[in-house]
C-alpha positions as CSV (number, residue, x, y, z in Angstrom):
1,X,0.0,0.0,0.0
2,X,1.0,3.3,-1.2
3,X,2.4,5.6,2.0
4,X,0.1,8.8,2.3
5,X,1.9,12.0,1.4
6,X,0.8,13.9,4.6
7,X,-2.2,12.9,6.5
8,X,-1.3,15.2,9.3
9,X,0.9,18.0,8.8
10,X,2.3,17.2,11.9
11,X,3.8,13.8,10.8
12,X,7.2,15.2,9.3
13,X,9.6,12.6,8.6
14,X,13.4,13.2,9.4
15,X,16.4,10.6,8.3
16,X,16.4,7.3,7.0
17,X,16.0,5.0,9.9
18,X,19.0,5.3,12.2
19,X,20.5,2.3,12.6
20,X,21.8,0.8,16.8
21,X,22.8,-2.0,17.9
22,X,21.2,-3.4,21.6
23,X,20.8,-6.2,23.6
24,X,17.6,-7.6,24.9
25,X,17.2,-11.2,26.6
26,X,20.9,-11.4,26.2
27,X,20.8,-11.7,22.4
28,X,22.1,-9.0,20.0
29,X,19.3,-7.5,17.9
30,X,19.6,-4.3,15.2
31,X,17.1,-1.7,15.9
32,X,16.3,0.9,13.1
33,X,13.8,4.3,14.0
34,X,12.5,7.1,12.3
35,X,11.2,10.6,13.6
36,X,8.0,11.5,12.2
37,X,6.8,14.8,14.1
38,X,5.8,15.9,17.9
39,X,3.5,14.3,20.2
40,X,2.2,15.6,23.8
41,X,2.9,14.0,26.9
42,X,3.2,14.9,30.4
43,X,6.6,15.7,32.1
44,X,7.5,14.4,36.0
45,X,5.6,17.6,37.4
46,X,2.7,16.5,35.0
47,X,2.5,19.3,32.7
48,X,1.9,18.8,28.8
49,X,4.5,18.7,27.0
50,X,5.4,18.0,23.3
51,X,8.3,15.3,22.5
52,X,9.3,13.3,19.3
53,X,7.1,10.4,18.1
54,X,9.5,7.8,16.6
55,X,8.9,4.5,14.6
56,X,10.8,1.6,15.2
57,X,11.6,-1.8,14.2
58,X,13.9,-4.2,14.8
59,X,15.4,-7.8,13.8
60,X,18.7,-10.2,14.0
61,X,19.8,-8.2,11.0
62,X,20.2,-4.7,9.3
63,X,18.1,-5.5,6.7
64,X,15.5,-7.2,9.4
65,X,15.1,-4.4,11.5
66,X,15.0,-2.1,8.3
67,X,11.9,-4.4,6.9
68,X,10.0,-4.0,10.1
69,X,10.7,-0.4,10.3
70,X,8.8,0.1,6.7
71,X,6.3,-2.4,7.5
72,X,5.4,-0.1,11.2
73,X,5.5,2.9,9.0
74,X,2.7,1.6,6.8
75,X,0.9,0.7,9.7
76,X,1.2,3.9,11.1
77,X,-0.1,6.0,8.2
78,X,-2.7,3.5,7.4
79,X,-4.4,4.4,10.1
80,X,-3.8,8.2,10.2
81,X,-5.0,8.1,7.2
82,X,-8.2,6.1,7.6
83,X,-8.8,8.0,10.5
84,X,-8.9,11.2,8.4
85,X,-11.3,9.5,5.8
86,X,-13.9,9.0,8.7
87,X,-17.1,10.7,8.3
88,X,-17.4,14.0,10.1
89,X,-19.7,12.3,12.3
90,X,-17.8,9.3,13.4
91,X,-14.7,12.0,14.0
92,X,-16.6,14.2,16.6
93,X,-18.4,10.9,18.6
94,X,-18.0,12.3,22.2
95,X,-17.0,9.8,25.2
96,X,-20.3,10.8,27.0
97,X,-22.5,10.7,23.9
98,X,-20.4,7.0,23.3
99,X,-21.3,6.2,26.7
100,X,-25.1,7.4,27.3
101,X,-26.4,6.3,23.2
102,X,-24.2,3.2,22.8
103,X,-22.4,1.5,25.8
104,X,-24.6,1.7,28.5
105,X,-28.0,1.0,27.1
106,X,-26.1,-2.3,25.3
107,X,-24.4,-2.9,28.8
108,X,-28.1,-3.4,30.4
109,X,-29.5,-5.6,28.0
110,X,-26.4,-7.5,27.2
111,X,-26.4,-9.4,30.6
112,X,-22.7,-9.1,30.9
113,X,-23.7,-8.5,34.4
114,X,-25.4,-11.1,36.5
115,X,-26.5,-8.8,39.1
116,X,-27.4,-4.5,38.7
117,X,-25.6,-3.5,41.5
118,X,-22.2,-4.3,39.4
119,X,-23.8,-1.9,36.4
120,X,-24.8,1.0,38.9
121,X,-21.1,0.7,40.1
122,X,-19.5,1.4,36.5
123,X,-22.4,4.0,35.9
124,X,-21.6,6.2,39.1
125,X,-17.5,6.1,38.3
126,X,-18.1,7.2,34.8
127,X,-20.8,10.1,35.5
128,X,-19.6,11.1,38.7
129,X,-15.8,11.5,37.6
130,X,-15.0,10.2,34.3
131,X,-17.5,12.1,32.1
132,X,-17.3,15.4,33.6
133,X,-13.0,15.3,33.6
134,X,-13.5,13.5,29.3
135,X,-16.7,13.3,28.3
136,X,-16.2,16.4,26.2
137,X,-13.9,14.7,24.3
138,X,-14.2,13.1,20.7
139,X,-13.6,9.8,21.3
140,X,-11.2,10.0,18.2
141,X,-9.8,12.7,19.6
142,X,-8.9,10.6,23.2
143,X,-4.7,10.4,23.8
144,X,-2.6,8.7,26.2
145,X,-1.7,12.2,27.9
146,X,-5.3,12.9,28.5
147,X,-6.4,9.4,30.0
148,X,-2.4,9.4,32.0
149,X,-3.3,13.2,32.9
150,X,-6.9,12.6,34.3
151,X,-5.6,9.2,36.7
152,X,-2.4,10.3,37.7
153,X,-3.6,14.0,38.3
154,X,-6.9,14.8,37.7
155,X,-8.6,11.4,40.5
156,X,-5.7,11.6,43.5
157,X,-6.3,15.7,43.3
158,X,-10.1,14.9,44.5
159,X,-8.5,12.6,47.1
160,X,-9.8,9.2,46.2
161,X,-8.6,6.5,47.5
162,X,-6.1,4.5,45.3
163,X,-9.6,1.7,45.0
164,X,-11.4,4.0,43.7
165,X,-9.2,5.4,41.2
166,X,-8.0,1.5,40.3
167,X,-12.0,0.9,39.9
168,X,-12.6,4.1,37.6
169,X,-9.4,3.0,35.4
170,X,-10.6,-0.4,35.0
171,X,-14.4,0.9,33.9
172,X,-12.9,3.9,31.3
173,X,-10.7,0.9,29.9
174,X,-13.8,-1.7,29.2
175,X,-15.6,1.2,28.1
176,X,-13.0,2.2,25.5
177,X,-12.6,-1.9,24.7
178,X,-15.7,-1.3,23.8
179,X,-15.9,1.3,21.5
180,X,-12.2,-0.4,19.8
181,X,-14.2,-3.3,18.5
182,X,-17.2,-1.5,17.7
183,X,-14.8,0.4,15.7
184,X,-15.7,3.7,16.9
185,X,-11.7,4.0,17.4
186,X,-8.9,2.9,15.3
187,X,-5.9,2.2,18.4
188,X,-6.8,1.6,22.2
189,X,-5.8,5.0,23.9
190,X,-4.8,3.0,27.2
191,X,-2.8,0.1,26.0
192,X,0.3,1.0,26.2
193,X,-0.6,3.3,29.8
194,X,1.4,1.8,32.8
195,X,0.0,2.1,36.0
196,X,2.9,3.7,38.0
197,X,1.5,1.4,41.6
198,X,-1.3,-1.0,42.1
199,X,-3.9,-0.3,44.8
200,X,-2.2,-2.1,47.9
201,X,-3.9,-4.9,49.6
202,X,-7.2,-4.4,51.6
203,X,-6.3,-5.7,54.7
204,X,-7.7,-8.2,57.3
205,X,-6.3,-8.8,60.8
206,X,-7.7,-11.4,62.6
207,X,-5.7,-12.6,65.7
208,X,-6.2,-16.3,66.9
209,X,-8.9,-16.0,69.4
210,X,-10.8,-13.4,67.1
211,X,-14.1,-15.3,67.4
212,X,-14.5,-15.9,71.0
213,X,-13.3,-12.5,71.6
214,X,-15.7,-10.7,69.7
215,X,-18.9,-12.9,71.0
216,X,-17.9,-12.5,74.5
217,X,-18.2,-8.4,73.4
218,X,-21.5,-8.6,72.4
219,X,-23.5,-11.8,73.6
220,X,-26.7,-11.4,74.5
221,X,-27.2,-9.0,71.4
222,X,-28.4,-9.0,67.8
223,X,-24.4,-8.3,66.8
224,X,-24.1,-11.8,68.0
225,X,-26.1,-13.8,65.7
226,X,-25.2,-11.1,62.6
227,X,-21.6,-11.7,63.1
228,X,-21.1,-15.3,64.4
229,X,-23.1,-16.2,60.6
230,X,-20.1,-14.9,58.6
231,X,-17.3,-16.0,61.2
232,X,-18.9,-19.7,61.2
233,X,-20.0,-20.2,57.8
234,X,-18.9,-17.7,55.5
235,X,-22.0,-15.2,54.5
236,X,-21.6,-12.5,52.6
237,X,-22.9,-9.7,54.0
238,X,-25.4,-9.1,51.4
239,X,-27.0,-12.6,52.1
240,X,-27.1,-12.3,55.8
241,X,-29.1,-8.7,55.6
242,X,-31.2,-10.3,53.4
243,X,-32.1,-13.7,55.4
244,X,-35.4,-14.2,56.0
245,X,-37.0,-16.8,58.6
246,X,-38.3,-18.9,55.9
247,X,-35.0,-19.7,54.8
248,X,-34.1,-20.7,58.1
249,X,-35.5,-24.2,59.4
250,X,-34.5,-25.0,63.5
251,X,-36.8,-28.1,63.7
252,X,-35.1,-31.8,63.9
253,X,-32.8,-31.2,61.2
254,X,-31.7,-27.5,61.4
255,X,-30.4,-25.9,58.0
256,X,-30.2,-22.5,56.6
257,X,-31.0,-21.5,52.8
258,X,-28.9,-19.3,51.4
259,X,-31.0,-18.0,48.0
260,X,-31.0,-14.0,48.1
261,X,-29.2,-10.9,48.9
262,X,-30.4,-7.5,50.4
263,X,-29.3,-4.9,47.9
264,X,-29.5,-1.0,47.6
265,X,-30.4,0.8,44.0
266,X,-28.6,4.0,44.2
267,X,-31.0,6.9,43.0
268,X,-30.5,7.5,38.7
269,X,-31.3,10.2,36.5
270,X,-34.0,9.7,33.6
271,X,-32.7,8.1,30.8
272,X,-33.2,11.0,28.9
273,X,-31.3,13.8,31.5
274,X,-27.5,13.9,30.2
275,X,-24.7,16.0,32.0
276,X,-24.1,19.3,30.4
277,X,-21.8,20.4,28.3
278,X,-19.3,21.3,31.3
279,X,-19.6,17.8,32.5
280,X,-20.6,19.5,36.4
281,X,-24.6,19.6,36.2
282,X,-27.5,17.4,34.9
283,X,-29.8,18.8,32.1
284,X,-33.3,18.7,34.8
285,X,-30.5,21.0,37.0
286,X,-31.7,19.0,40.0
287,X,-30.4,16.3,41.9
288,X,-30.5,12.3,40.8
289,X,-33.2,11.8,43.2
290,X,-35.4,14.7,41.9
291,X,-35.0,15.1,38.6
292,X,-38.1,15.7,36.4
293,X,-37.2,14.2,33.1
294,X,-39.1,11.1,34.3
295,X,-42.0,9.9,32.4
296,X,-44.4,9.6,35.2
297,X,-43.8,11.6,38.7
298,X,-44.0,7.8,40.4
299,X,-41.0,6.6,37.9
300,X,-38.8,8.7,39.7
301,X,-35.0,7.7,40.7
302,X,-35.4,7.7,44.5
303,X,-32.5,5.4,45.9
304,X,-34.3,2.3,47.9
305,X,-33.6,-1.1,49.5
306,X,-34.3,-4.1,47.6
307,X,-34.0,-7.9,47.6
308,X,-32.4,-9.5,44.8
309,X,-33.2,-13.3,44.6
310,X,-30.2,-14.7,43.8
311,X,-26.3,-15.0,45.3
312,X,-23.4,-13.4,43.9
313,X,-22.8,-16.7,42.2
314,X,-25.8,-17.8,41.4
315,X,-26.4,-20.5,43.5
316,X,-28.5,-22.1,45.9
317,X,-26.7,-23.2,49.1
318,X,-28.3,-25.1,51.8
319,X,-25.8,-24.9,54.6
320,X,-26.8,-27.6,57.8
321,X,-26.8,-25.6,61.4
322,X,-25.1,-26.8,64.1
323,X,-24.3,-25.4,67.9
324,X,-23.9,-22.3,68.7
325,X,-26.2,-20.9,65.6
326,X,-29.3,-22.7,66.4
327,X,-29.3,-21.4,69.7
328,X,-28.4,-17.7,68.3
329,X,-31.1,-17.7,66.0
330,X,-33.6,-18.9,68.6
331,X,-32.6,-16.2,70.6
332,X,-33.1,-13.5,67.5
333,X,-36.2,-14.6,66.7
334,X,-37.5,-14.4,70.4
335,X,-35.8,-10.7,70.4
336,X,-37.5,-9.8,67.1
337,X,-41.2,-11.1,68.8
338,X,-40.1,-8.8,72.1
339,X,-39.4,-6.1,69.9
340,X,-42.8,-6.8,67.8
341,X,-44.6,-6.7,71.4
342,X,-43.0,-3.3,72.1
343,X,-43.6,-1.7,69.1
344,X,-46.3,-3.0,67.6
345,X,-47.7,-0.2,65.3
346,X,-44.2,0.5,63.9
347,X,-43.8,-3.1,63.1
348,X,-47.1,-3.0,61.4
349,X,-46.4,-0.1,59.4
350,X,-43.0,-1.0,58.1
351,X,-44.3,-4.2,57.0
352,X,-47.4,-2.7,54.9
353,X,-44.5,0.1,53.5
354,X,-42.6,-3.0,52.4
355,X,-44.4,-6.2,52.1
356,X,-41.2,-7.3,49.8
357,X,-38.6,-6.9,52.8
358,X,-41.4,-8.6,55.9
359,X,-40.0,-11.2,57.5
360,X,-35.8,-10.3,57.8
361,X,-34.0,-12.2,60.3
362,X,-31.7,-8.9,61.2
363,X,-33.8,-5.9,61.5
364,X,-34.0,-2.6,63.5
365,X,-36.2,-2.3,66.8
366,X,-38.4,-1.2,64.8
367,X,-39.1,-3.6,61.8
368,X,-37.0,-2.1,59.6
369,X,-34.4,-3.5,57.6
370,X,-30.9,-3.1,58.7
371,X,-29.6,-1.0,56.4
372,X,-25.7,-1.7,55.2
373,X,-24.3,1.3,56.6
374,X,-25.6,0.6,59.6
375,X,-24.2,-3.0,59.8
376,X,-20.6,-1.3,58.9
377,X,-20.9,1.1,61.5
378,X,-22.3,-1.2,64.1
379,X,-18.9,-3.7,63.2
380,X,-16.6,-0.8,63.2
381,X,-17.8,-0.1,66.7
382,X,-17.0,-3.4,67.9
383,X,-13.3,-3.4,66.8
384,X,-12.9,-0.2,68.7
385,X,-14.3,-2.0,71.8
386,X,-11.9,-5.1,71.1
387,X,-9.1,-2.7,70.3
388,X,-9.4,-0.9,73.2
389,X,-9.0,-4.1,74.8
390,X,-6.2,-5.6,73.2
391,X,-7.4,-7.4,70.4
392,X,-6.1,-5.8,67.3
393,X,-8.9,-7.0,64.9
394,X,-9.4,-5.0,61.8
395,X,-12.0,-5.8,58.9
396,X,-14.8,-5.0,56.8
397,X,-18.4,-6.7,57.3
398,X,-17.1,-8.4,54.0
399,X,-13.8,-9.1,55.4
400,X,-15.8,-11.6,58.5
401,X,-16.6,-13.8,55.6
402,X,-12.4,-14.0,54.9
403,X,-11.5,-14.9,58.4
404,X,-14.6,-17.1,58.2
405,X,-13.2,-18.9,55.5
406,X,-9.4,-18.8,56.6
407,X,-10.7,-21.0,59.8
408,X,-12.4,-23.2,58.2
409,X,-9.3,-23.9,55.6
410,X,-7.1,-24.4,58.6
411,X,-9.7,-26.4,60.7
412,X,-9.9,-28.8,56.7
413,X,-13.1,-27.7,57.3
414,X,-14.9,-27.3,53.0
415,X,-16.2,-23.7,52.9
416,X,-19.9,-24.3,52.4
417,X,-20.0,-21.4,49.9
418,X,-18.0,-23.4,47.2
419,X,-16.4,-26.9,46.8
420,X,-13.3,-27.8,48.5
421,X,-9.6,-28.1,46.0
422,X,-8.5,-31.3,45.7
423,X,-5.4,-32.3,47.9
424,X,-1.7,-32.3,46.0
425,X,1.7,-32.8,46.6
426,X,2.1,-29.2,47.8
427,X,-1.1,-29.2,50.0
428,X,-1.9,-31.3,53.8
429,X,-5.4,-30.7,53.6
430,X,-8.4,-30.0,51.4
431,X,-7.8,-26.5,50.5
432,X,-11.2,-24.1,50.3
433,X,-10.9,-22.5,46.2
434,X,-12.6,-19.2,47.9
435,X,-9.1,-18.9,49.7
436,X,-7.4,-18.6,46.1
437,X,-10.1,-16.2,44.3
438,X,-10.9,-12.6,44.4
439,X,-14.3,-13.5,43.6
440,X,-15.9,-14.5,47.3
């Protein structure tokens, strides 16, 4: 293929391929580059700055390395070119017009996600900071420097934590997957972007005596039951919210169904309301859970509590009950029928609000559903009683179903959440698989 004369004024070739000699995996390879014009970039202080773009190539010989440079030249201009032969209206496709027309109503009907919650996740870290920092942008129009610019600068400057900013990377970079084989773009603006440091580690510390310790700090209580479920077999904390008594059977043969999780659907725009043009307000110029764009006043996007009937992995467990959970469910539910007698109107009330959510095994005085932030705080506030005691314990509600699962694996007790690895040379025991996967 004949090489374009000029696409872009800016590619200016200089020399004829300087020729080097290097060394890479100990063997000697020629290496042959040519200067084609200026790119931008950001320095150490992260300021934009313009620098040479050079081609390479290189082989075992001059003439190799020579060949490979021509052949990444063509490639190079190929697609400078075809890029400048796209219609007007492929060339000016903006990230948030990509992501609001395109990706996200595909996304919801695609069932790449199992559950919502994973969807309303990715929506929130690209309309709460991706869109408003790119979504101006053509998509076309998208460089390394912008994307490197907006994680390394643009995310820590609002002081997210490095999670957050890992999770918003990671959603901006299946988004832009995307739109590659769709193709809306020609090259992949984050390939070759290197992440200077992974998030570190979210940490657990759980001391040997962790369990006894913590029951001992709150027996007698509803914290008892919530937290002895995850310590002794593994809930998540989603499936222990969203228990309900007739999942639980304490007759002659005692067993516990786990089948559905208590979730919470973060308050959403109208489909039709789109951030403005300066990427910092909605077109109803209201809030998510008031905008008016909606349909019918009654479809509006008021966050609210919800059970989803299904586990993160969809499946069914049946876990059998043995001592001391029987008797810590007992005890809830007689708590729960106290609370009933005390309070009787509420309980009626919250129960005709939310037929859907009657019947939870860990609810407020009240009737009401104990609400996730609630749990965290309520957990949090038991560390800092153990803490205060000597027990250095630290852990998410989430992280109780780790150490759950680390005892069992130690104990060669099978997680009931998943089947147990088979034993190998390198392994004493029946290792639990959750113990080797992110996903638990």
């Amino acid at each position: 293929m004949p090489k374009p004369s000029k696409p872009y004024d800016e590619f200016a070739e200089r020399g004829d391929g300087g020729l080097s000699v290097t060394t890479v995996r100990g063997k000697e390879v020629h290496r042959a580059k040519k200067y084609v014009g200026l790119v931008e970039t950001l320095d150490a202080e992260g300021n934009v700055v313009k620098r040479p773009k050079y081609i390479s190539g290189q082989g075992s010989t001059r003439q190799a390395a020579k060949k490979n440079l021509n052949r990444n030249l063509e490639k190079f201009y190929r697609l400078a070119e075809e890029e400048r032969l796209l219609p007007r209206s492929a060339r000016e496709l903006t990230l948030a017009d990509y992501w609001y027309d395109t990706w996200l109503p595909a996304a919801g009907l695609s069932g790449r996600y199992k559950t919502g919650d994973t969807l309303d996740v990715n929506r929130r870290r690209m309309e709460m900071h991706t869109l408003p920092a790119l979504g101006s942008k053509a998509l076309r129009d998208l460089k390394p420097v912008d994307i490197k610019a907006f994680i390394e600068v643009t995310l820590p400057a609002k002081n997210l934590g490095p999670h957050m900013v890992e999770g918003i990377r990671t959603t901006l970079n299946a988004v832009l997957n995307d739109a590659l084989i769709e193709g809306r773009i020609l090259t992949h603006p984050m390939t070759r972007l290197k992440v200077r440091s992974k998030p570190p580690k979210r940490r657990v510390d759980a001391p040997r005596g962790l369990t006894d310790a913590l029951q001992a700090e709150v027996r007698g209580t509803q914290e008892e039951a919530r937290w002895m479920l995850p310590l002794l077999i593994a809930l998540r904390p989603g499936e222990a919210l969203g228990l309900k008594w007739d999942a639980v059977e304490l007759g002659d043969a005692p067993f516990l169904t786990v089948k559905r999780q208590l979730k919470w659907a973060a308050a959403a725009h109208a489909p039709a309301c789109k951030r403005r043009a300066d990427g910092k307000a909605w077109a109803c110029g209201k809030s998510s859970a008031k905008c008016t764009l909606w349909e019918r006043p009654d479809m509006g996007g008021k966050g609210r509590l919800y059970l989803e009937e299904t586990t993160k992995s969809s499946r069914i467990r049946i876990i059998p009950l043995t001592e001391p959970l029987i008797t810590l469910l007992k005890e809830q539910k007689a708590r729960q029928d106290a609370w009933r007698a005390a309070k009787p109107q509420a309980w009626a009330k919250a129960e005709a609000d939310r037929p859907d959510l009657a019947g939870l095994v860990f609810t407020t005085e009240a009737g009401q559903p104990r609400r996730q932030q609630a749990d965290s705080k309520a957990l949090a506030a038991i560390l800092t009683r153990l803490r205060a005691n000597g027990m250095e314990a630290k852990f998410s509600p989430h992280g109780a179903r780790h150490v759950g699962i680390t005892q069992m694996a130690l104990a060669g007790i099978p997680c009931p959440s998943c089947k147990p690895s088979p034993v190998t040379s390198t392994t004493k025991r029946p290792r639990c698989i959750c113990t080797s996967s992110r996903r638990t």
